[in-house]
C-alpha positions in Angstrom: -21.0 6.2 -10.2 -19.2 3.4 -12.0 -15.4 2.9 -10.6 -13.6 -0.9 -11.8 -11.8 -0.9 -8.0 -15.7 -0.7 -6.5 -18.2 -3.4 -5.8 -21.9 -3.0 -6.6 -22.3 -2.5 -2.3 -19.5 0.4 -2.4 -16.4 -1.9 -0.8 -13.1 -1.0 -2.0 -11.6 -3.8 -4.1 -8.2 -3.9 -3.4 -6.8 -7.3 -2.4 -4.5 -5.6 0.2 -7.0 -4.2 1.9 -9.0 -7.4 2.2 -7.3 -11.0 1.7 -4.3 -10.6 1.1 -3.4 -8.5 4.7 -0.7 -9.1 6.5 0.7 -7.4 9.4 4.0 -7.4 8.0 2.9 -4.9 4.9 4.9 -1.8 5.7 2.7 2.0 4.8 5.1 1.9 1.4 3.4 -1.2 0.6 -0.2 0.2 1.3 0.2 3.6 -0.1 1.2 2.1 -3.6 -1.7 0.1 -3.1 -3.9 3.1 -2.8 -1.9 5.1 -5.5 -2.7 2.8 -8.2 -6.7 2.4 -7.0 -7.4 6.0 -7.5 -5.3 5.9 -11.2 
């Protein structure tokens, strides 16, 4: 199944999740994240 936020191997694509972490990213911060993945 074709998504644009998954990879070819099935890893999420979202830059928060990944590279761009930081401890300092509070769960408003990650939810948004995850809101806007699955829209």
């Amino acid at each position: 199944v074709y998504h644009p936020n998954i990879d070819l191997e099935g890893n999420v694509c979202l830059n928060i999740l990944r590279e761009d972490w930081k401890p300092v990213l509070n769960i408003n911060t990650i939810i948004y994240g995850l809101n806007h993945l699955f829209t």
